[in-house]
PALO-161040 format. One record per residue (C-alpha): chain; x, y, z. Coordinates in pm, whole numbers. Example, Ala and Ser with C-alpha at 12.3 -4.5 7.8 and 13.67 -1.06 7.14 Angstrom:
REM residues 2
A,1230,-450,780 .
A,1367,-106,714 .
//
This chain:
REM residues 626
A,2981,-392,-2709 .
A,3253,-157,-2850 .
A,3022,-102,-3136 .
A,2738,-27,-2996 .
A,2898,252,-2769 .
A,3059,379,-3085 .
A,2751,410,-3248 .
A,2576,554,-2987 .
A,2773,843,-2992 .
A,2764,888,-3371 .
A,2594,1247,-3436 .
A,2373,1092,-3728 .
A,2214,840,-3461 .
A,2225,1105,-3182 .
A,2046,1326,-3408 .
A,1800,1014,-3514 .
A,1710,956,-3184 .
A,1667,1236,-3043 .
A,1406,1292,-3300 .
A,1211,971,-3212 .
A,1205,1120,-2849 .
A,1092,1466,-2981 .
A,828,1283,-3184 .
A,718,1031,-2845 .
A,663,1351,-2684 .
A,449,1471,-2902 .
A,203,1198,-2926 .
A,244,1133,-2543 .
A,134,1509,-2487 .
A,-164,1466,-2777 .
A,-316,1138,-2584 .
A,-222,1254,-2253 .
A,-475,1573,-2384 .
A,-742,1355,-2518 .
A,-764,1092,-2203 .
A,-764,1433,-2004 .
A,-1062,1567,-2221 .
A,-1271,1169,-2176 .
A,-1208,1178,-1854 .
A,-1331,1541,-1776 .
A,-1644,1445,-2025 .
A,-1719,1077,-1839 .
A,-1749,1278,-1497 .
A,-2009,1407,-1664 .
A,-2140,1144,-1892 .
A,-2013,763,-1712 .
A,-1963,534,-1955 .
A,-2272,298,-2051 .
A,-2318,-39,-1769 .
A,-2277,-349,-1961 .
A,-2512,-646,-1949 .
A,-2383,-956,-1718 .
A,-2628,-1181,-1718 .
A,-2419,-1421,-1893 .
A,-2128,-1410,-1648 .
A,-2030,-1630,-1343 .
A,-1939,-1420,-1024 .
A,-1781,-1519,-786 .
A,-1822,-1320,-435 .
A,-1573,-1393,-150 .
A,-1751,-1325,219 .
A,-2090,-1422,93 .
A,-2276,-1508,363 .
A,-2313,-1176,559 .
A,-2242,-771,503 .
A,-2144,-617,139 .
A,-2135,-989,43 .
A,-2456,-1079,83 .
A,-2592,-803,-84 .
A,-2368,-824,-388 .
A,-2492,-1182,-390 .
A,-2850,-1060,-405 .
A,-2806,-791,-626 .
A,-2570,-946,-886 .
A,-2833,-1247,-884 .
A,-3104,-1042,-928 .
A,-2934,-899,-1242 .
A,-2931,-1250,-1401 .
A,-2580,-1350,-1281 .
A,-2489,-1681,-1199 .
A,-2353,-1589,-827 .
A,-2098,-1855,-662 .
A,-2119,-1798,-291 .
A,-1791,-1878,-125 .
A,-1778,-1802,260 .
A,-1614,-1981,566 .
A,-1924,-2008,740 .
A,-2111,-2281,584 .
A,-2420,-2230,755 .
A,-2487,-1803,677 .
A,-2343,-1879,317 .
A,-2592,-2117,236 .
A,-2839,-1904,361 .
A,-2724,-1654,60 .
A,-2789,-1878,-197 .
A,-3124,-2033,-22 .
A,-3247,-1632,-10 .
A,-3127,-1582,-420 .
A,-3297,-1943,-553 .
A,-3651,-1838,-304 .
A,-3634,-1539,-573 .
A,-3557,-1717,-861 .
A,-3231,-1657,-932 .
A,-2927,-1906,-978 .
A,-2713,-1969,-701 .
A,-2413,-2173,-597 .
A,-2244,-2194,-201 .
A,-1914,-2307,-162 .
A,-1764,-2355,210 .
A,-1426,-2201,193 .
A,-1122,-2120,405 .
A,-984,-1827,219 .
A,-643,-1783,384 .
A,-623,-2186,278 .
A,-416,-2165,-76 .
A,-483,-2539,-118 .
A,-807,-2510,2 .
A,-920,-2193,-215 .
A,-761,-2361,-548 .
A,-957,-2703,-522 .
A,-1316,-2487,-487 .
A,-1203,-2311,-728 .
A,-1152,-2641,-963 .
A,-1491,-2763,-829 .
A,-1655,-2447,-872 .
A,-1503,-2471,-1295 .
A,-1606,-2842,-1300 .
A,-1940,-2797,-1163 .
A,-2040,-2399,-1238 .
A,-1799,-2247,-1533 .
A,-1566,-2048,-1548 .
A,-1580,-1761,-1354 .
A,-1569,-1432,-1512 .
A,-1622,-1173,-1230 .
A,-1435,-1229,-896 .
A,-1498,-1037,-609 .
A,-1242,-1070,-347 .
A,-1432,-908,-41 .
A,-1385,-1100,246 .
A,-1178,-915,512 .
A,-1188,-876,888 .
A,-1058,-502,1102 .
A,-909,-555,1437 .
A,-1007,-193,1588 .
A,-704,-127,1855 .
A,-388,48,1914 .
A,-90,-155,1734 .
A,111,-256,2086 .
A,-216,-439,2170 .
A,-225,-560,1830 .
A,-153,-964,1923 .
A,79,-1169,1643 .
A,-247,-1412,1544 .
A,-451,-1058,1501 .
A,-178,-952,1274 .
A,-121,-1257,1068 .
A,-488,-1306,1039 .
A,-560,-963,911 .
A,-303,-1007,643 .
A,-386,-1331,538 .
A,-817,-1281,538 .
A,-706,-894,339 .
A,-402,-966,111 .
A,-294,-1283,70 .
A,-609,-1443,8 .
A,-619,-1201,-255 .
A,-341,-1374,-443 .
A,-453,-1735,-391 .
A,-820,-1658,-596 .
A,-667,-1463,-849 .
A,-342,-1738,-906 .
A,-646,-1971,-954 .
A,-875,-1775,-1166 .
A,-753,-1548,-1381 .
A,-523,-1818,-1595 .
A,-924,-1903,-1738 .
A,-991,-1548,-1762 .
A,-667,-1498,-1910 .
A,-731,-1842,-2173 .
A,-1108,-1702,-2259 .
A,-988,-1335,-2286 .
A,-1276,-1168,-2133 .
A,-1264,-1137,-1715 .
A,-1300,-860,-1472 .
A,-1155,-845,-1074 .
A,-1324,-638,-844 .
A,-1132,-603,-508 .
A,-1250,-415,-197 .
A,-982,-213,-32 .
A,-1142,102,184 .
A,-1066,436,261 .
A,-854,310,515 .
A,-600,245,183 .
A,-643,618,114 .
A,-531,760,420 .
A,-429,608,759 .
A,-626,571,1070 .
A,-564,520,1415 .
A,-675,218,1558 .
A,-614,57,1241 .
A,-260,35,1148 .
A,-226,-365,1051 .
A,-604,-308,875 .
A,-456,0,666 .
A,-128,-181,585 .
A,-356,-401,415 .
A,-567,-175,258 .
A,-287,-8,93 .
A,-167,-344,-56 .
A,-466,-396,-207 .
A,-438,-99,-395 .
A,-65,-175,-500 .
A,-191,-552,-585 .
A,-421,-414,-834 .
A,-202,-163,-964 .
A,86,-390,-1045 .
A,-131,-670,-1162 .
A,-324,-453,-1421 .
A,9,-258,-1539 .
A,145,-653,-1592 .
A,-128,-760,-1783 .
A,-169,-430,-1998 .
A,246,-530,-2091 .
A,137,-860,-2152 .
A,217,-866,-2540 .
A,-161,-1099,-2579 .
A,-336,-761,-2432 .
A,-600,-974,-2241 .
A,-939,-831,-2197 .
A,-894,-805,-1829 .
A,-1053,-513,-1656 .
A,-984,-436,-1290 .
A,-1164,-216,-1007 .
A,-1040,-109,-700 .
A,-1323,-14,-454 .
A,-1253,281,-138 .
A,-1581,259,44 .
A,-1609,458,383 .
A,-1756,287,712 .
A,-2008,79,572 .
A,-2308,-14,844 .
A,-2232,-462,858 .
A,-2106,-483,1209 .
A,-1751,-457,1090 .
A,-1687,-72,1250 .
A,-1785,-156,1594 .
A,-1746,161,1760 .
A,-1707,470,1453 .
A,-1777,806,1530 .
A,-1794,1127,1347 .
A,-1886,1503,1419 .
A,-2079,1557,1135 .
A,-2352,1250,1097 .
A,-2581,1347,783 .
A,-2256,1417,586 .
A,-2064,1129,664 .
A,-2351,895,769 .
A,-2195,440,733 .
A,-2326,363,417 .
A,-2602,100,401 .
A,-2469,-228,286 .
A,-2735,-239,-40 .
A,-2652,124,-117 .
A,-2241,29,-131 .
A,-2301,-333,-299 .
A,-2503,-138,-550 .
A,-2235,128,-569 .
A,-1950,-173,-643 .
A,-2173,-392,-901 .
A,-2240,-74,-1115 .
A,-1884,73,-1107 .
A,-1735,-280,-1218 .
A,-2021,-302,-1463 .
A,-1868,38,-1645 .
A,-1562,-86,-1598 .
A,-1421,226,-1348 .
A,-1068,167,-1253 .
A,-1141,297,-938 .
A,-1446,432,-746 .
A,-1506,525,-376 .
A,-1839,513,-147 .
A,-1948,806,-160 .
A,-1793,920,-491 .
A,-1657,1216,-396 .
A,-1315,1062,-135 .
A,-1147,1018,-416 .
A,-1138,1351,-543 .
A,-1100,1487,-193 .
A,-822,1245,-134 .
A,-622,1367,-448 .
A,-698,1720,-346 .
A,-511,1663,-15 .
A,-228,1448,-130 .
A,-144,1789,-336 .
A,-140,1986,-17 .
A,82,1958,263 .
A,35,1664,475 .
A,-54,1924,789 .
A,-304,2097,595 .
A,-496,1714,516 .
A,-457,1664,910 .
A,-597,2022,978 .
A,-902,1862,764 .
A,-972,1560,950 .
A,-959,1689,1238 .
A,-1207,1926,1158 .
A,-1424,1611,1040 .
A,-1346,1392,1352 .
A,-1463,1091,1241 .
A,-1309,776,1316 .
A,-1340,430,1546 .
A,-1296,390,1880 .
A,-1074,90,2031 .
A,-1292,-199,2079 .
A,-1093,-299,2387 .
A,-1176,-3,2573 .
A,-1516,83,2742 .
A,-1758,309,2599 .
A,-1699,675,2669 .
A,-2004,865,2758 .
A,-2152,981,2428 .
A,-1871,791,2185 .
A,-2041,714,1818 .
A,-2143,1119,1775 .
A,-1978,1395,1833 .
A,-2232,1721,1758 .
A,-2113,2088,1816 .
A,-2298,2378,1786 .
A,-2320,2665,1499 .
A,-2069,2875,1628 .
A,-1789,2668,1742 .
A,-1776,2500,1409 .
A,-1775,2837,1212 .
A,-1425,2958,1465 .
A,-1329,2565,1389 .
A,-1362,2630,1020 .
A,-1187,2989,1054 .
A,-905,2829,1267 .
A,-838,2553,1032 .
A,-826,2798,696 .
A,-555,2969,911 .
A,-357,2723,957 .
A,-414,2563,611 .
A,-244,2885,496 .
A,26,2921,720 .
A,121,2493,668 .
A,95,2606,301 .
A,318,2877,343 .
A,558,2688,528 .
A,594,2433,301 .
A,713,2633,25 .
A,960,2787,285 .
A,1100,2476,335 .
A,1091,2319,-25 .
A,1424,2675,-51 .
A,1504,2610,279 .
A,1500,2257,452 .
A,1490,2221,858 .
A,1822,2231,1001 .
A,1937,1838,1019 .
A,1971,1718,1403 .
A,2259,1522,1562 .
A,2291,1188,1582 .
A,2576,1123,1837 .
A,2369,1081,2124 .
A,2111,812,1929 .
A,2154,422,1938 .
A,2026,348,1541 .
A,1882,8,1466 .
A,1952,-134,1117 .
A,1794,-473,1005 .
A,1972,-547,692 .
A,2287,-460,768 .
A,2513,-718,650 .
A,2462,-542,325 .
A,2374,-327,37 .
A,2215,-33,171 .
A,2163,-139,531 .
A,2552,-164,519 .
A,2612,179,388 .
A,2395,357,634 .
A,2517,143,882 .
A,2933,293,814 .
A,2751,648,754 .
A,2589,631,1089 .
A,2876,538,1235 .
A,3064,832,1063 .
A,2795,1072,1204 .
A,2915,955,1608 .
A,2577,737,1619 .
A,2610,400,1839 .
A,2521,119,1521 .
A,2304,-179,1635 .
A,2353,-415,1302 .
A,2083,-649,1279 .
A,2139,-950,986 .
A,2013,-1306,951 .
A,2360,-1344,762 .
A,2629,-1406,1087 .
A,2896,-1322,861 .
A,2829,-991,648 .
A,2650,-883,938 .
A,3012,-918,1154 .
A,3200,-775,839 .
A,3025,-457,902 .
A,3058,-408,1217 .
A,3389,-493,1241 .
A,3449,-234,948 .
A,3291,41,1209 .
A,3536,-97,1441 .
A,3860,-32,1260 .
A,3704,338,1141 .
A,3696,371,1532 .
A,3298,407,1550 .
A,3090,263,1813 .
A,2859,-77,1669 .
A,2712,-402,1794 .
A,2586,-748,1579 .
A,2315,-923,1652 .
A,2232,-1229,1422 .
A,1818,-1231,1427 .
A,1606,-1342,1150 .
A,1330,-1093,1098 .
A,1054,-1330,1043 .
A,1026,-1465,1393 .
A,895,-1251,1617 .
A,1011,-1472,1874 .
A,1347,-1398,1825 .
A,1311,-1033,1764 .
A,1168,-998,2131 .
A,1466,-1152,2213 .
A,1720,-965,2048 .
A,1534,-657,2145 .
A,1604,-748,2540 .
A,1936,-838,2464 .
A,1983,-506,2271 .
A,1841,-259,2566 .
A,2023,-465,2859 .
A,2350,-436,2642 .
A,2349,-89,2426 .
A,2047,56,2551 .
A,1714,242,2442 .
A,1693,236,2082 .
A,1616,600,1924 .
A,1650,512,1605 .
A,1518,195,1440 .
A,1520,179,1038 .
A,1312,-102,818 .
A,1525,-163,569 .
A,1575,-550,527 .
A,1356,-652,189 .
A,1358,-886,-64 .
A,1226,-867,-410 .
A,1158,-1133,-678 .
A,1096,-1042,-982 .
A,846,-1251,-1226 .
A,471,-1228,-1352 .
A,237,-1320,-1047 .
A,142,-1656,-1218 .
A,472,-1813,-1179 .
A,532,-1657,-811 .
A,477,-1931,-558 .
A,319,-1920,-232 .
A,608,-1953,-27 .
A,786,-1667,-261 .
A,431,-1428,-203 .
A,461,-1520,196 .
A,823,-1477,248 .
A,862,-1112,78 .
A,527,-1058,326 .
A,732,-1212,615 .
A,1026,-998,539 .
A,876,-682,398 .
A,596,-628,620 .
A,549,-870,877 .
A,886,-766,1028 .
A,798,-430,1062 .
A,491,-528,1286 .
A,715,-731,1522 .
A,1032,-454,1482 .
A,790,-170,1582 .
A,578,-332,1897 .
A,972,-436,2018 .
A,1139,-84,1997 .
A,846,181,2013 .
A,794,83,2383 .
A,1120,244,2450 .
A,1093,520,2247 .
A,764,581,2423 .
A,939,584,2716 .
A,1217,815,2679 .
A,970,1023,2493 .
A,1183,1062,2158 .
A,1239,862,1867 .
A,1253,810,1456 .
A,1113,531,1277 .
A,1271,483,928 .
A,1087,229,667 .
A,1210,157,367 .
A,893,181,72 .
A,999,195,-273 .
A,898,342,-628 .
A,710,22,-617 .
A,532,115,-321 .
A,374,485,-537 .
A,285,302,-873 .
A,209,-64,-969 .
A,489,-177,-1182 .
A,509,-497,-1437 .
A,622,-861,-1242 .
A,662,-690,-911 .
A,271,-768,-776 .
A,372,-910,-457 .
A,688,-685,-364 .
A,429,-328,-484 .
A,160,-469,-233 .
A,427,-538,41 .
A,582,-121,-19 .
A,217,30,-60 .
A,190,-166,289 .
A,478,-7,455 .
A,272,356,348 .
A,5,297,497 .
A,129,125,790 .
A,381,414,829 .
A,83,664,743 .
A,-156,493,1013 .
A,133,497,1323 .
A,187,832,1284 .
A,-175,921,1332 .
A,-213,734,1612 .
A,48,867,1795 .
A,-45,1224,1658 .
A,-376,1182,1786 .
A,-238,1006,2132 .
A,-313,1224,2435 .
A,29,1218,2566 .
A,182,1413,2201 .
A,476,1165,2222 .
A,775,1306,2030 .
A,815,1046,1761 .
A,861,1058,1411 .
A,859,888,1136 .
A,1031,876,735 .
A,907,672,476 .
A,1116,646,197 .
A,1082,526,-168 .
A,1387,449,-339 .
A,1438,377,-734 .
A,1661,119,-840 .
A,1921,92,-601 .
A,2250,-86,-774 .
A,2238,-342,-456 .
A,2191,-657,-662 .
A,1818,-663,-539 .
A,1708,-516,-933 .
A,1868,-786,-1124 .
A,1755,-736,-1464 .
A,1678,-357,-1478 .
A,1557,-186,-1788 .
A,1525,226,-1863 .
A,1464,444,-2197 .
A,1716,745,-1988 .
A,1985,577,-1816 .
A,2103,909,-1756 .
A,1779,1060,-1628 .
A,1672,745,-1454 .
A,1982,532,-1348 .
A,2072,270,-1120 .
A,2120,515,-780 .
A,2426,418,-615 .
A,2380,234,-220 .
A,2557,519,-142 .
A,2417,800,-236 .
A,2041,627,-167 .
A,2216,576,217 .
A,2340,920,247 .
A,1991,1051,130 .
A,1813,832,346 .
A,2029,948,697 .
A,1980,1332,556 .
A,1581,1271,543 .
A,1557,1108,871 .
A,1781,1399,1038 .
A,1596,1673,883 .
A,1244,1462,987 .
A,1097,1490,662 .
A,817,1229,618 .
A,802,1115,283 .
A,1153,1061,108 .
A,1204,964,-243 .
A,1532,882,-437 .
A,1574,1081,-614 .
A,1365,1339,-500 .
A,1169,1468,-818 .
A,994,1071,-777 .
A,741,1206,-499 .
A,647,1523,-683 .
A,641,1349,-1013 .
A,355,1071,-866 .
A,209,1322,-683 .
A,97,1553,-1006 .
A,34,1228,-1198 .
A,-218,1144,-979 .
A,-445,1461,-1036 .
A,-485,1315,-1413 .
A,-690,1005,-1552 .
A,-496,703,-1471 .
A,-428,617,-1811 .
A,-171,952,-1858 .
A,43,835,-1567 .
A,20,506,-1809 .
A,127,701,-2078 .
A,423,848,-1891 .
A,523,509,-1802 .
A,545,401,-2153 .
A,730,694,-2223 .
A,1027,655,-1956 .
A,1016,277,-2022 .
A,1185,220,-1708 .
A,1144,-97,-1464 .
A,1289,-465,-1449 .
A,1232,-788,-1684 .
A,1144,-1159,-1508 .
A,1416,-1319,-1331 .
A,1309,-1621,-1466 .
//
């Protein structure tokens, strides 16, 4: 060890280095330039739709919607379609209505939020099909209602029809894609894992995790030193007309008319036939997406409102008229002049406030929740709270660390309470939420912070590992949230804190279940705050999302950077004091440090493959645990 610090700071290797870093800028710069230049030319020019009638698809949801008519499309391309579909009889219908026109069909009766179910079809299906070379996870179901009548089952369900299904296909699947080296996953997220909704706050959690799912698992296999010819699409279609928006509406019908089912299945089948990392129905949300998430967040919401589109509650009656809203000429031309207005003065603002931040409120008067508080950062912002004259409420599953710290507020002669709870049961977090307001009181401040993260390829992650950093990581927030925000509600203030991560704004290598728990937490966080922004009584709650790097915690256990110095281990600390300072100044979006949010935010205008590049430049991110 001695050595190598001594030769590190020899000037001859100093000198060495730094030219391998001058010369790894160059060549990042001169591809970054050249993937700029294809991308700007295959807008233009798309790249050429390869033949697959010699592939086996498989098509999740099969017997109704978008997966019907992928089935009949994909079929009638001279695919071999596998049909896979709860509903025995409407799936078998699928393949009757492909063989009637000739084309070669197989239905498989499958639950898909079954692990054990979905990997014996999926051994049947290789035994009696082939091995399947195009998977299509599309099934997925959208509970349409405000989150506090959001019931546990509807939760659960949501997540385990939308994500986790996602991971039981591909655990069984791509190993043969992997073992033949040719494969391609297609996964449907929406543009409800763009930008949140309101309504659909579970349904965009899950939406968001598909996107970090993909992300991580394509950024794993492209480090995978056998470069497997993998390819992966991600598709953002808007309201598509199968039943599944019950009640949408929108103010301007002929430009954001639902999308037939045939015209998005043909949309999907030709964008994974290119092999497009990402498209959205219609093609143009994704560039107006990325042109938003470079403004500031008021000027996107200035936007949508002008659009009004949306979906009712299906548990509430039909307003006169819902489904259209029309407006004449000249209230959408002040509309338009209103909105440019204000986009200018939120612009304005926002460069204000990136030289002079809003003045940070009090805390003395609040009663802060902290799950996770037994340790690492929960701990710290638990003492720094404390510090600040804020009443502590630590929440722990560990009795003992979680007493340690609040008897260390004790002795500092702040004001804090313990409460044992394990964050999985929602059960016992109604519980300790009655217990909480009959013995501290309303809580003002809750903050999401309990997580766990293991660390290893998504192949050798096990189901109970994939549920439990659900259970912990998202799940909890669900059950935190409809136990707190009542009160807060109530007493008409309030600040939800959730903890994201890096992980939750790019897909990182052996970290495919923890990125599509934090891309959850945004959109779950993004999709709350709209629905209260758009709820008639303008409650005053807000809400922080932060996304931390590396903490030094012990959670990163075998971390890895190119820059130690630029991109280090942030001390619990210092992540905790940054945290408390975001919250009190109610910024929404948080990073640690803070360059992180701008960083992702102009890598994202580019092709995906230059944020790639930068990746492989900072070489930054943590090896298997195993």
């Amino acid at each position: 060890m001695p050595q190598q610090d001594a030769s590190s700071n020899n000037p001859a290797v100093m000198a060495y280095n730094a030219v391998l870093v001058l010369f790894d800028v160059l060549v990042f710069l001169v591809k970054a330039i050249y993937i700029v230049g294809k991308g700007v030319f295959e807008m233009a020019v798309l790249p050429p739709a390869r033949d697959v009638s010699g592939d086996i698809v498989l098509i999740t949801g099969a017997g109704h919607g978008m997966g019907k008519n992928l089935s009949l499309q994909y079929a009638a391309l001279g695919t071999t379609v596998v049909c896979v579909d709860v509903n025995e009889k409407t799936n078998q219908e699928t393949v009757t209505a492909i063989k009637s026109k000739g084309g070669k069909a197989f239905g498989y009766t499958c639950d898909v939020t079954n692990r054990q179910q979905v990997v014996d079809v999926c051994k049947k299906i290789r035994d009696q099909v082939g091995i399947v070379s195009i998977l299509i996870n599309n099934a997925g179901i959208m509970p349409t209602h405000p989150l506090l009548q959001q019931t546990e089952n509807e939760i659960r369900k949501t997540f385990d029809i939308n994500v986790l299904a996602h991971f039981w296909f591909i655990q069984s699947l791509l190993p043969d894609m992997i073992k033949q080296n040719r494969g391609h996953i297609v996964v449907l997220s929406s543009i409800a894992g763009m930008i949140g909704f309101k309504y659909l706050v579970p349904y965009c959690g899950t939406k968001f995790a598909v996107r970090g799912i993909m992300e991580a698992l394509s950024e794993e296999l492209r480090a995978d030193p056998a470069k497997p010819n993998v390819k992966f699409t991600t598709i953002y279609p808007y309201m598509v007309d199968t039943g599944l928006c019950k009640r949408p509406y929108t103010r301007f019908p002929n430009l954001l008319k639902m999308v037939k089912p045939d015209d998005a299945a043909a949309a999907i089948i030709d964008a994974q036939r290119r092999g497009l990392i990402e498209a959205s129905i219609p093609k143009y949300l994704l560039y107006l997406n990325t042109w938003f998430r470079n403004m500031p967040l008021r000027v996107g919401q200035e936007f949508g409102d002008l659009l009004d589109t949306g979906l009712q509650s299906d548990l509430q009656t039909a307003a006169p008229n819902a489904g259209v809203k029309m407006y004449n000429l000249v209230i959408l031309i002040i509309d338009i002049v209103a909105m440019l207005v204000r986009w200018i003065y939120h612009t304005l603002e926002s460069f204000y406030r990136l030289v002079v931040p809003p003045a940070a409120d009090t805390v003395h008067t609040d009663i802060v929740l902290i799950t996770g508080a037994g340790h690492g950062m929960g701990r710290c912002m638990a003492l720094q709270y404390a510090q600040l004259g804020a009443t502590v409420v630590c929440v722990d599953i560990n009795e003992k660390m979680n007493a340690d710290t609040v008897a260390t507020i004790r002795q500092q002669r702040g004001n804090a309470f313990g409460y044992v709870c394990d964050v999985t049961n929602r059960q016992q977090i109604i519980e300790t939420a009655q217990q909480i307001r009959q013995e501290v009181g309303t809580v003002t401040i809750l903050v999401n912070n309990a997580g766990i993260m293991p660390t290893h390829p998504l192949l050798q992650q096990t189901e109970p590992e994939i549920r439990k950093t659900f259970e912990i990581n998202v799940m909890a927030h669900f059950w935190l949230l409809q136990s707190y925000l009542p009160g807060m509600l109530e007493k008409n203030r309030g600040y939800i804190v959730a903890m994201s991560s890096v992980a939750g704004l790019c897909g990182l290598n052996n970290l495919v279940p923890y990125c599509g728990s934090k891309f959850a937490v945004r959109g779950i966080m993004e999709a709350l705050a709209e629905e209260l922004r758009q709820d008639a009584r303008k409650p005053n709650i807000k809400f922080t999302t932060v996304y931390p790097y590396m903490v030094d915690t012990g959670l990163c256990k075998r971390p890895h950077m190119r820059f130690p110095n630029l991109m280090r281990l942030v001390k619990p600390e210092e992540a905790a004091a940054a945290i408390i300072d975001g919250q009190r100044r109610g910024l929404v979006d948080v990073s640690i440090p803070k360059y992180l949010l701008y960083l992702n935010t102009i890598i994202r205008v580019f092709p995906i493959k230059v944020g790639t590049l930068l990746r492989d430049f900072l070489d930054s991110g943590v090896e298997s645990d195993l």
